[in-house]
Structures are given as structure tokens and as C-alpha cells.
C-alpha positions in Angstrom: 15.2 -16.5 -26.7 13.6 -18.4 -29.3 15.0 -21.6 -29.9 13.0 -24.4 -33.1 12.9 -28.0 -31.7 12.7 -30.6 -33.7 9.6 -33.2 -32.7 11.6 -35.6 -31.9 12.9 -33.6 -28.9 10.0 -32.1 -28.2 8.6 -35.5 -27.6 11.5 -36.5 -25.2 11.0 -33.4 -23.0 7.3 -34.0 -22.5 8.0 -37.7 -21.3 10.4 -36.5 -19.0 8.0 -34.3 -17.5 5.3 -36.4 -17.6 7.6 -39.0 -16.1 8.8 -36.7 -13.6 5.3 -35.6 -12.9 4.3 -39.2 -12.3 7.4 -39.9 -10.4 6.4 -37.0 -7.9 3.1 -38.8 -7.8 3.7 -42.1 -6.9 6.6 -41.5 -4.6 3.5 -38.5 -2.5 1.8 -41.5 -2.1 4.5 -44.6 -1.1 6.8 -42.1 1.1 4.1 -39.9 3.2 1.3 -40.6 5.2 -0.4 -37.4 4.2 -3.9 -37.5 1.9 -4.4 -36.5 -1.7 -6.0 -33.6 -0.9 -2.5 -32.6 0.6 -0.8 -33.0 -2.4 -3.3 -30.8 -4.3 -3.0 -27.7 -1.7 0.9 -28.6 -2.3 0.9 -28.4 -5.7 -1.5 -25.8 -6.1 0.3 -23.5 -3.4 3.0 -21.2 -5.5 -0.5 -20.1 -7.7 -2.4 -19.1 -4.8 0.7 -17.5 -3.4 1.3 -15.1 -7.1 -2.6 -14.7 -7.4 -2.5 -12.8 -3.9 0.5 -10.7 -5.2 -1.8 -9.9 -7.9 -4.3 -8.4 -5.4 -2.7 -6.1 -3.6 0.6 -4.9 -2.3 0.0 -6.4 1.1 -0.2 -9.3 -1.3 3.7 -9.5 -1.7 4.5 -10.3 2.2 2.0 -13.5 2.0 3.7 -14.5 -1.4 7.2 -14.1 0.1 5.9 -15.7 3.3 4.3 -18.6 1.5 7.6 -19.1 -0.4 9.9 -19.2 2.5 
């Protein structure tokens, strides 16, 4: 589906994602004790987890595994 947004909603979407985004951020860092470099492996996590489905079949059980 193919759906024209105007700009001015455009707009509002990408602050609420880059609020949301931020949000994330800043509550990673007040509420847990963890270090960046966690939140990085956490964000980065469901990539690594599709680009070993990409590999190989035996690729889907660590993908499903990594999702669980």
C-alpha cells in the first residue's frame, strides 16, 4: 500500500521516533546498571539474528532462538 503524506505529517512521525528513540536512550541509561556497549549488542541483536538466516538454513534455529 502506498499511501502520500503530506510534510507536515511526515515531520510529526520522525519526531516521534526520534523522540521515542531518545526516550529509549535516556531511560537504558537512568533505569539499568548495564554499559553502553550493552545497549548497542541490544539494539543491534534482531540484525545479527536475520543476517545468520541469510547464511544458511541452520541459520533459521539461531534466528528463532535469538528471538525467543
Amino acid at each position: 500500500m502506498n499511501i502520500k503524506l503530506n510534510s507536515t505529517l511526515k515531520n510529526l512521525l520522525l519526531l516521534e521516533n526520534l523522540g521515542l528513540f531518545l526516550g529509549s536512550v535516556i531511560l537504558f541509561g537512568l533505569a539499568t546498571s548495564y554499559s553502553w556497549w550493552m545497549f548497542a549488542l541490544l539494539f543491534f541483536l534482531p540484525d545479527v539474528s536475520f543476517a545468520a538466516y541469510l547464511i544458511n538454513t541452520s541459520g533459521v534455529i539461531t534466528c528463532c532462538i535469538i528471538k525467543v
